[in-house]
C-alpha positions as CSV (number, residue, x, y, z in Angstrom):
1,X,-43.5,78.1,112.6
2,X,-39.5,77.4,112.0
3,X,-39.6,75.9,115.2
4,X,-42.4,73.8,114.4
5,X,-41.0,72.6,111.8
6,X,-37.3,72.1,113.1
7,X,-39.7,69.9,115.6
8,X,-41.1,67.7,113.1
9,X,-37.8,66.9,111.3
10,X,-36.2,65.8,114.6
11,X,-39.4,63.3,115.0
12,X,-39.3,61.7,111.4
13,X,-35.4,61.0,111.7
14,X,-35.8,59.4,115.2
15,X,-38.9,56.9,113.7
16,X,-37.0,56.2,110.8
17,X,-34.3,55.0,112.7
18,X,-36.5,52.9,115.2
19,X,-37.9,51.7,112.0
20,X,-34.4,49.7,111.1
21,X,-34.1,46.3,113.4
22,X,-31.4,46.5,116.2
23,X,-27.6,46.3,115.1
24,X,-26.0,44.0,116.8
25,X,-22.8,41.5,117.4
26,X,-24.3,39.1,114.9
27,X,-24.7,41.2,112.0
28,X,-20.9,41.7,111.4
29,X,-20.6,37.8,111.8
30,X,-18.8,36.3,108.5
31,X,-21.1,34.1,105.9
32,X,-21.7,30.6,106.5
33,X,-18.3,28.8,105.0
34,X,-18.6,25.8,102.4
35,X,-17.4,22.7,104.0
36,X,-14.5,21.6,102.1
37,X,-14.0,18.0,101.2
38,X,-10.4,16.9,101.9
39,X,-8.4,15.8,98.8
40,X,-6.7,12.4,98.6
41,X,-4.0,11.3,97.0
42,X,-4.1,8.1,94.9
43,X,-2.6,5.0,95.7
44,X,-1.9,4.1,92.1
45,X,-3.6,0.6,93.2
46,X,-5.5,0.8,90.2
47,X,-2.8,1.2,88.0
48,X,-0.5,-1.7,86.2
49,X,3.0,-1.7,86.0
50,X,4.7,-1.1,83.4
51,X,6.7,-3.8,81.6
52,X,9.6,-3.3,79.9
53,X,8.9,-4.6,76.4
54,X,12.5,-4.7,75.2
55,X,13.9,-7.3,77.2
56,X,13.0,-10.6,76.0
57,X,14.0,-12.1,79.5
58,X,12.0,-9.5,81.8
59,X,8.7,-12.0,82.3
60,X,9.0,-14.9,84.9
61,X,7.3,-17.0,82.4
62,X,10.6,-17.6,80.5
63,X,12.7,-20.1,79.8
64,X,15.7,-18.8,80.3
65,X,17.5,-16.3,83.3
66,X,16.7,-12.9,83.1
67,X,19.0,-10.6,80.5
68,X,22.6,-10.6,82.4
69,X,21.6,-13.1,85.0
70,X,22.4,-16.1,82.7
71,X,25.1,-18.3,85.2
72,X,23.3,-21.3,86.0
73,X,23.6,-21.8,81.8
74,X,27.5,-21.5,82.2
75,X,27.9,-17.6,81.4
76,X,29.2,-14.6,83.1
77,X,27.3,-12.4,85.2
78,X,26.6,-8.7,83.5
79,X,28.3,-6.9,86.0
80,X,31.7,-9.6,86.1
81,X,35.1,-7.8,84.4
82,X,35.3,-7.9,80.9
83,X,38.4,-10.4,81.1
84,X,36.2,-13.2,82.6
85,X,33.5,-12.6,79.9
86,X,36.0,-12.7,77.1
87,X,37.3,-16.2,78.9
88,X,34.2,-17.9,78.8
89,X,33.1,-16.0,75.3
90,X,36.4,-17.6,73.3
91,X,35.0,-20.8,74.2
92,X,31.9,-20.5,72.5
93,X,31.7,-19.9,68.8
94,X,31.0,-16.6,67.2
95,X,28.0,-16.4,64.4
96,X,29.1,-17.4,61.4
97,X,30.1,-14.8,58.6
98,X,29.3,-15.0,54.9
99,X,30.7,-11.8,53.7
100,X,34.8,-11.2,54.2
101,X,34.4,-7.7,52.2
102,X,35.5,-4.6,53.4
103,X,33.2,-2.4,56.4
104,X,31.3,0.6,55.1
105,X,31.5,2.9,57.4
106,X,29.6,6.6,57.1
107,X,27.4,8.6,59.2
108,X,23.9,8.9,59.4
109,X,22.7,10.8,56.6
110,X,24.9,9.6,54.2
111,X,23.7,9.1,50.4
112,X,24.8,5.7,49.4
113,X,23.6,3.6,45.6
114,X,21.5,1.1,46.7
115,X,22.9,-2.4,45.7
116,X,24.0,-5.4,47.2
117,X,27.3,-5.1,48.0
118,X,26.9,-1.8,49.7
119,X,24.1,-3.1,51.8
120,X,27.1,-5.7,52.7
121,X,29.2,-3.3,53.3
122,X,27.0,-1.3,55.7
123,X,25.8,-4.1,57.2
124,X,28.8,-5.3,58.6
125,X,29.7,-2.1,59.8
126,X,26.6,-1.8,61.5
127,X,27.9,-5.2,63.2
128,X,30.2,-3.3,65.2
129,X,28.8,0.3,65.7
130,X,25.5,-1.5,67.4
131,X,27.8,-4.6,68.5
132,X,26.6,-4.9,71.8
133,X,23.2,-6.5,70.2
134,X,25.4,-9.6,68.8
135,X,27.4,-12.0,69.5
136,X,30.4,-11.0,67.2
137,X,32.8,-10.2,70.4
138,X,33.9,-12.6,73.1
139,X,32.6,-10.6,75.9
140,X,29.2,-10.3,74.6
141,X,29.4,-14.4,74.2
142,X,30.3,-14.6,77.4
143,X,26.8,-13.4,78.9
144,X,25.1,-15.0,76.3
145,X,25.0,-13.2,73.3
146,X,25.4,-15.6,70.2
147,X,22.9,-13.5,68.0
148,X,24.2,-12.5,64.4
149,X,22.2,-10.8,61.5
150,X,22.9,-11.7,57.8
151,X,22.2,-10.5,54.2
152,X,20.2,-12.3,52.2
153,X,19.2,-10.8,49.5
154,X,17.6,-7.6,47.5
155,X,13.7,-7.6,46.8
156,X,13.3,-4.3,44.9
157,X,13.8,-2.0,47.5
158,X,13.8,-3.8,50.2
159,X,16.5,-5.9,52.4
160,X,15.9,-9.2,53.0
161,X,17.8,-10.0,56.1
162,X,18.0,-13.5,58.2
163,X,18.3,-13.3,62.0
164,X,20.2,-16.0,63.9
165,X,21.6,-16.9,67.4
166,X,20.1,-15.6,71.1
167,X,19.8,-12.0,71.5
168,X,19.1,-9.9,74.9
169,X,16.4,-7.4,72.8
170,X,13.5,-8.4,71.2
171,X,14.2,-9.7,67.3
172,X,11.7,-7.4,66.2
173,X,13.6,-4.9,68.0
174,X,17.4,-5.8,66.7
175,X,15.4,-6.2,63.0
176,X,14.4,-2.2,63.7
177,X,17.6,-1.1,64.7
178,X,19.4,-2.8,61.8
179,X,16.9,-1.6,59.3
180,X,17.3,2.0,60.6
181,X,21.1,2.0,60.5
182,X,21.0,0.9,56.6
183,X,18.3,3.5,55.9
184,X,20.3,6.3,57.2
185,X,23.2,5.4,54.9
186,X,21.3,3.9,51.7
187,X,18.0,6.1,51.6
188,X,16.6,4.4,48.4
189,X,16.0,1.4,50.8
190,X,11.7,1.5,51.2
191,X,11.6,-1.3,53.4
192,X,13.8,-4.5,55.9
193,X,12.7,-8.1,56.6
194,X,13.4,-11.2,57.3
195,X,13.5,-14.0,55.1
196,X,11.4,-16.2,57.8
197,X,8.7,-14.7,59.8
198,X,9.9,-17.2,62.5
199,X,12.9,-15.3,63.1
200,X,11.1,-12.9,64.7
201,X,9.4,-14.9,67.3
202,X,10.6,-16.0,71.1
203,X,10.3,-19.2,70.4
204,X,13.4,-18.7,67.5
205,X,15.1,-16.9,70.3
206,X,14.4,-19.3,73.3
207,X,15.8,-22.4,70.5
208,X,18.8,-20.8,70.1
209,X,22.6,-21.2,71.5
């Protein structure tokens, strides 16, 4: 009976293996792999360049040479010595000056009384800390600089300035910068403009000498 049995064990295992389908090579073969679409870099063709908005001269469309590139007008090149801009600069006149006070000078941060002879004084220091935006020295002259900035008057809080001369930067961008520099020194200051919208404009800027 025990052999019988050992018998019938031996006969089930061997049909339940039959029973499985054959094992072969192609069962240990790896899944089917994704295809894989190659990446591509962009050409940037669809992009436009950038422009750089603070030099007035940087379109082809102007008037005038590019920023530093002024010689066919009679000026010195940028990147000529200092001593040949100064000799062409002396013979051209610097903006005109309607305040012969003393220069305030202070650092950012400073806590000045708003009133107008403080914004005078300020101001014309302001002249020569951001100097290379006017045409106060002779080198600047000499490339072309004759931009100046004046004081006009109080309205409230805010400084009524007047913008004159050729400038390299934008006017709206010289306005800024002149604006900021007297805020940072007289905080009760609220607001800076012009006395003429016009001063602002290229067409101001492209009139001037």
């Amino acid at each position: 009976m025990k052999i019988s049995l050992s018998i019938a064990i031996t006969l089930l295992c061997q049909e339940s293996v039959f029973a499985f389908a054959p094992f072969t090579a192609n069962t240990l073969s790896s899944p089917p792999q994704q295809q894989q679409t190659p990446l591509r870099m962009s050409d940037w063709s669809d992009f436009a360049a950038l422009e750089d908005d603070d030099d007035l001269y940087s379109t082809p469309d102007k008037d005038l040479p590019p920023a530093g590139k002024m010689t066919d007008l009679g000026y010195a090149d940028e990147n000529d010595p200092q001593e040949h801009k100064a000799e062409i600069g002396s013979n051209i006149p610097a903006p005109p000056l309607s305040y012969d006070g003393e220069a305030i000078f202070l650092p950012q941060g400073s806590v000045l009384e708003l009133s107008e002879e403080n914004v005078e004084g300020v101001l014309h220091a302001c002249r020569s800390e951001i100097g290379t935006m006017f045409g106060y020295s002779a080198e600047n002259r000499g490339v072309g600089i004759t931009g100046g900035v004046d004081f006009v008057e109080l309205d409230g809080p805010t400084v009524v300035l007047h913008l004159h001369g050729r400038f390299w930067h934008q006017r709206t961008t010289v306005l800024e910068r002149v604006g900021k520099y007297l805020q940072g020194r007289i905080p009760e200051i609220v607001d800076y403009t012009v006395q003429d919208p016009w001063e602002l404009t290229d067409e101001a800027n492209d009139e001037a000498y």
